[in-house]
C-alpha positions in Angstrom: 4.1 22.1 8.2 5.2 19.3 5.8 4.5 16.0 6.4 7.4 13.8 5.5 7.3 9.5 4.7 10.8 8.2 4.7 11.9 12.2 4.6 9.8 12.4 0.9 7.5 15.0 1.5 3.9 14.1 0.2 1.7 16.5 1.9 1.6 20.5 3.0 -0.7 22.1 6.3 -1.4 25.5 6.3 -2.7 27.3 9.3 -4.7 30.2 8.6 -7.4 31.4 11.4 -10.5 32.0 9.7 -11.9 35.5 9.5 -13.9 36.9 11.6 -14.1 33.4 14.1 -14.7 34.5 17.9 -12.9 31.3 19.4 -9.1 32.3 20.3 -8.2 28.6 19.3 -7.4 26.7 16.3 -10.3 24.5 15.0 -9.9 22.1 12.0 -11.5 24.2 9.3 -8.2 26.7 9.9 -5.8 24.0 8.4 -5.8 24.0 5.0 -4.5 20.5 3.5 -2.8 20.1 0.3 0.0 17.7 -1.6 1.1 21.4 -3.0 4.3 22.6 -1.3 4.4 26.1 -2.3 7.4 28.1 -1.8 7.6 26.0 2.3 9.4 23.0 1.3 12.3 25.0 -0.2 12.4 27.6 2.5 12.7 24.6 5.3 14.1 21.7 3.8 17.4 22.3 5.1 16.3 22.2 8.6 16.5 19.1 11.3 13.3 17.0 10.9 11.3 15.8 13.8 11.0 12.3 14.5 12.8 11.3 11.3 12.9 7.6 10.4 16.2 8.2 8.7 18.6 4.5 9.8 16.1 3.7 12.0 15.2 -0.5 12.4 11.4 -1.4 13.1 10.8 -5.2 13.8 7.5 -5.5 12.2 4.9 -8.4 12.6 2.9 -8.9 9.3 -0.6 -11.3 10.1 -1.5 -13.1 6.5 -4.9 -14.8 6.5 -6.6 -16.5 3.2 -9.4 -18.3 2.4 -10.3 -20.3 -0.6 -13.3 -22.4 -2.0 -12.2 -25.2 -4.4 -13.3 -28.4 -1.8 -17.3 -29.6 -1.7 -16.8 -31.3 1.2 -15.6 -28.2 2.9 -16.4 -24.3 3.0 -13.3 -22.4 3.5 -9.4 -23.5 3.2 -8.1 -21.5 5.7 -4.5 -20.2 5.6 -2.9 -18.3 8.8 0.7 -16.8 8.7 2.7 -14.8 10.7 5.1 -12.5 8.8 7.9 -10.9 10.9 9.9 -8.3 8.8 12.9 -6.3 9.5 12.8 -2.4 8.2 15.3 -0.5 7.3 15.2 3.2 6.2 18.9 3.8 4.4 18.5 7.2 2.8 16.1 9.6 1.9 13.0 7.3 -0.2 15.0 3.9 0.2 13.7 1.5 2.3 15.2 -2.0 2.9 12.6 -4.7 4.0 13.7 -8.9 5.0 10.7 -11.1 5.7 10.2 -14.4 7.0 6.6 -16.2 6.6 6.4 -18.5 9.8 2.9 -20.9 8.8 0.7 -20.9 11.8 -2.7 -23.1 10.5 -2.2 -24.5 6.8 -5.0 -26.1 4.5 -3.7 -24.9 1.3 -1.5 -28.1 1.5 2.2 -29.0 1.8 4.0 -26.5 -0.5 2.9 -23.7 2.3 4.1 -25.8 5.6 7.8 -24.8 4.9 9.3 -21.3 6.7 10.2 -19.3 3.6 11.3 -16.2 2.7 8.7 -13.6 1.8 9.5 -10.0 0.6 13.3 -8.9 0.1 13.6 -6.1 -1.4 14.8 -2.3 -2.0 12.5 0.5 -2.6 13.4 4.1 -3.9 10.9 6.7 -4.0 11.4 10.2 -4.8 8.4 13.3 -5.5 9.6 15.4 -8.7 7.7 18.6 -9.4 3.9 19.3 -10.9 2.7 16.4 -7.5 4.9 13.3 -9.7 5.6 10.7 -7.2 7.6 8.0 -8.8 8.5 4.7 -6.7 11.2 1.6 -8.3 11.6 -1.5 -6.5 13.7 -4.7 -6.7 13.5 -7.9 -4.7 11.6 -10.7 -4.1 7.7 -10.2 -3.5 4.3 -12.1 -2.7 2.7 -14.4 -5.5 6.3 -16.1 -5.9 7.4 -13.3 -8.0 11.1 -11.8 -8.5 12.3 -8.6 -10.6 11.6 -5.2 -10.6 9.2 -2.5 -10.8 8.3 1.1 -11.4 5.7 3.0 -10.2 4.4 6.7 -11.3 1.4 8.7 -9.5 0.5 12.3 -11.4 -1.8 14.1 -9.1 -4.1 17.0 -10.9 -4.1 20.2 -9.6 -7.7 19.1 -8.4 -6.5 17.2 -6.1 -9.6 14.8 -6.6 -8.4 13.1 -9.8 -5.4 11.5 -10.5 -3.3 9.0 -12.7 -1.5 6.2 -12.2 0.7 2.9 -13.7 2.7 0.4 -12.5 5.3 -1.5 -14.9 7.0 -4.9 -14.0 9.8 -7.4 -15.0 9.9 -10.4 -13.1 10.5 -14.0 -13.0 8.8 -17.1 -10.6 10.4 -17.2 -7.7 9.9 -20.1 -4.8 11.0 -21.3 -2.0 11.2 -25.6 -1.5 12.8 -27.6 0.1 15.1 -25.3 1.8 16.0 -24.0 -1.4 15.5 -20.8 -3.5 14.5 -21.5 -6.9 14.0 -18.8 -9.3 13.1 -18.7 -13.4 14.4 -16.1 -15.3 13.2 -12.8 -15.8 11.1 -12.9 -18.4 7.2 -11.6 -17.8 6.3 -8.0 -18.4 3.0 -6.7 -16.6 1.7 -3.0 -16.4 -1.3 -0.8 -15.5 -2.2 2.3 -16.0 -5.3 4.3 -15.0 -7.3 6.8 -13.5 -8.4 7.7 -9.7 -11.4 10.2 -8.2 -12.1 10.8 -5.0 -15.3 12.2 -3.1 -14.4 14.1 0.2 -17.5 14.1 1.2 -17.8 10.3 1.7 -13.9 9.7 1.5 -14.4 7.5 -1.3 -12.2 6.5 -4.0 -12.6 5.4 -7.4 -10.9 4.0 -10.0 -10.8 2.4 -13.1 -7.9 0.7 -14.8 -6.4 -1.0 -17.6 -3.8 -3.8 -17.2 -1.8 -7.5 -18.3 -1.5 -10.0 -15.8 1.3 -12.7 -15.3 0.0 -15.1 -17.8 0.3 -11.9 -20.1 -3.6 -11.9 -20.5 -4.9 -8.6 -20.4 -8.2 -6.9 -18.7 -10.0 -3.9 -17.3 -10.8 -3.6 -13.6 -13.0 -1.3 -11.5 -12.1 -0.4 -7.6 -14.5 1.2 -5.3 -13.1 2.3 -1.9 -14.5 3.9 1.4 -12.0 4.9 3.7 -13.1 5.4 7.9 -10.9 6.6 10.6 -9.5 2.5 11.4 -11.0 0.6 8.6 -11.1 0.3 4.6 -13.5 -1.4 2.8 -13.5 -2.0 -1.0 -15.1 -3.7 -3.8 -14.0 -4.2 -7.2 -15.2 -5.9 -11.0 -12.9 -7.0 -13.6 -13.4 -8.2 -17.5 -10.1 -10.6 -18.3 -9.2 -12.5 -21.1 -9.4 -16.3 -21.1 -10.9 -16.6 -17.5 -14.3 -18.5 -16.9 -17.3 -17.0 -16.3 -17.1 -15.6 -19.8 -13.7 -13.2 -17.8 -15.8 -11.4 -15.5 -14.8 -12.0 -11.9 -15.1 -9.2 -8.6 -14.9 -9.5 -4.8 -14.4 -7.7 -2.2 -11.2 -6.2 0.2 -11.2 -5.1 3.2 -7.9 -3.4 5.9 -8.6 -3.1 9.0 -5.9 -0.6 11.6 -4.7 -2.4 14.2 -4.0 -1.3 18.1 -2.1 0.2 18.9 -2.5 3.3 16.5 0.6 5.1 18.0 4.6 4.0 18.3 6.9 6.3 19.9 10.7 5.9 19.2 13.4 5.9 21.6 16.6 7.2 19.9 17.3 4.2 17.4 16.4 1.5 19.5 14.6 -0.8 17.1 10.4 -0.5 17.9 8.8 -4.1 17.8 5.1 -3.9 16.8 2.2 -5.3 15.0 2.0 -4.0 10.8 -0.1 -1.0 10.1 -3.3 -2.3 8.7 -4.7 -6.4 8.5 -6.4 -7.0 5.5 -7.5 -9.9 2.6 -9.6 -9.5 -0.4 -11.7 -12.7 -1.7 -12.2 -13.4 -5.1 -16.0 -14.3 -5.3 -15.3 -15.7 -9.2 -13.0 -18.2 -7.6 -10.8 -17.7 -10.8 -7.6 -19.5 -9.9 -5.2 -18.4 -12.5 -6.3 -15.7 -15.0 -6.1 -11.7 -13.8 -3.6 -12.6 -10.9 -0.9 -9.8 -10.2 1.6 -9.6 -7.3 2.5 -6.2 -5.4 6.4 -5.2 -4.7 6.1 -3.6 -1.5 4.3 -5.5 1.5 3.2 -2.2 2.8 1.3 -1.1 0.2 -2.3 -1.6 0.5 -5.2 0.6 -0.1 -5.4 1.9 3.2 -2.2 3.3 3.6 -2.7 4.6 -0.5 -5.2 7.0 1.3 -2.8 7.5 4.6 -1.9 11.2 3.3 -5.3 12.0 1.3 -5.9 15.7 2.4 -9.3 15.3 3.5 -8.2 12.4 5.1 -5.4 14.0 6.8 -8.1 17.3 8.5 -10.4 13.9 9.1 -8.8 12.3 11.1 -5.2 13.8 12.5 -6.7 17.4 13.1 -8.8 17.5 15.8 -11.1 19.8 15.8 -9.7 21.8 18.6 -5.9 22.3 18.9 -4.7 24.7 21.7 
């Protein structure tokens, strides 16, 4: 079986009984998970895919929330949103996505009360050989940025360690007024690092290198443990010209939200809540120094780890299948 997203196919299950088991069904530790294809993906690529997602519309509901500390007379500035977003999947690894950020509760002050635009953009991904997953997008994405991007994921043939970088070209980009009002593309920011993971606590690693939007440069640390519904990560960075001599951390956190399955009916567009809810909070309160933006408003750690192997036997394979 190949497990297809957007018909790119990222992982490969392969059921083998064990030898010598008694029980005449198929338990969890007969699957064996991997992102290599083998020869399967050439003998069945040709054939009709099940459920594919191929010019099919979902209406999906993005929740924003974000907190800040920068009044003494008050704890948190609280920021709610609600995020609807058309999805659109055009061809094999493109993926057309149209936001709208409707403000619900505002503290953050009168630049956020407007409706606005939030992610417009067009997304190619494609897998080339040796487990190379490369992914360019163009559009409009969150921190007020505009441009492109490029994305590249190598993963080893221990299928624990990987590398990976990001490059961007982008300009400021803003909503006001009812208008769109955009700089020109002119900022180049990049990382590039390396990934483990430990199955046994489905935990993730990393440790990157990267430049920012102010061009500053700086080395961060991510620590993730992935559960069935919930993601929880905590991360350090070192950063040129930020306070606190440029160290800085916080925490992240995405949380699955109910319900866990859609079902499709022809191409009738679905309407549903996003994937995963999630915020991260910058316990440094650094305000402007080893800030980044991400191109795709689905991309968050949790679904980074959606087609992890041992994630995959975890928690789609149950441990009985008849």
């Amino acid at each position: 079986m190949i497990v297809l997203d957007n018909n790119v196919p990222q992982i490969s299950l392969y059921y083998e009984p064990v030898i010598g088991d008694s029980v005449p069904e198929a338990s969890r530790r007969d699957w064996d998970v991997s992102y290599d294809l083998g020869d399967s993906w050439k003998q069945i690529k040709k054939e009709k895919r099940k459920n594919s997602s191929l010019f099919k519309v979902d209406i999906v509901v993005y929740p924003e929330l974000k907190l800040r500390n920068l009044v003494i007379t008050q704890i948190y500035q609280v920021l709610f949103n609600l995020n609807p977003a058309i999805e659109v999947s055009l061809w094999k690894g493109m993926k057309f996505i149209g936001q709208v950020i409707i403000p619900v509760y505002n503290e953050y002050g009168s630049s956020y009360e407007q409706v606005r635009q939030g992610y417009i953009a067009l997304s190619q991904s494609v897998r080339l050989p040796y487990n190379i997953f490369l992914t360019a997008t163009i559009g409009t994405f969150n921190n007020y940025r505009w441009g492109g991007t490029l994305d590249a994921k190598y993963i080893f043939k221990d299928e624990r360690f990987s590398v990976d970088g990001r490059i961007g070209y982008t300009g400021r980009s803003r909503f006001e007024d009812w208008r769109w009002k955009v700089s020109p593309l002119k900022r180049f920011t990049w990382n590039i690092g390396g990934s483990f993971y430990w199955p046994e606590y489905n935990t993730s690693f990393s440790l990157k290198v990267e430049q920012y939007l102010l061009s500053e440069k700086g080395i961060r640390f991510d620590m993730v443990r992935n559960f069935r519904y919930v993601s929880i990560g905590f991360y350090g960075m070192k950063v040129q010209n930020a306070g606190n001599k440029g160290y800085n951390g916080g925490f992240r956190f995405q949380i699955a939200l109910p319900p866990y399955k859609y079902k499709r009916r022809g191409y009738i567009p679905r309407v549903m809540p996003s994937e995963y809810f999630g915020m991260s909070y910058n316990a440094g309160n650094e305000q402007y120094y080893g800030r980044s933006f991400n191109p795709r408003v689905d991309d968050n750690m949790a679904t980074e780890n959606s087609f992890n192997p041992t994630t995959v036997q975890r928690n789609f394979l149950r441990h009985d299948l008849n």
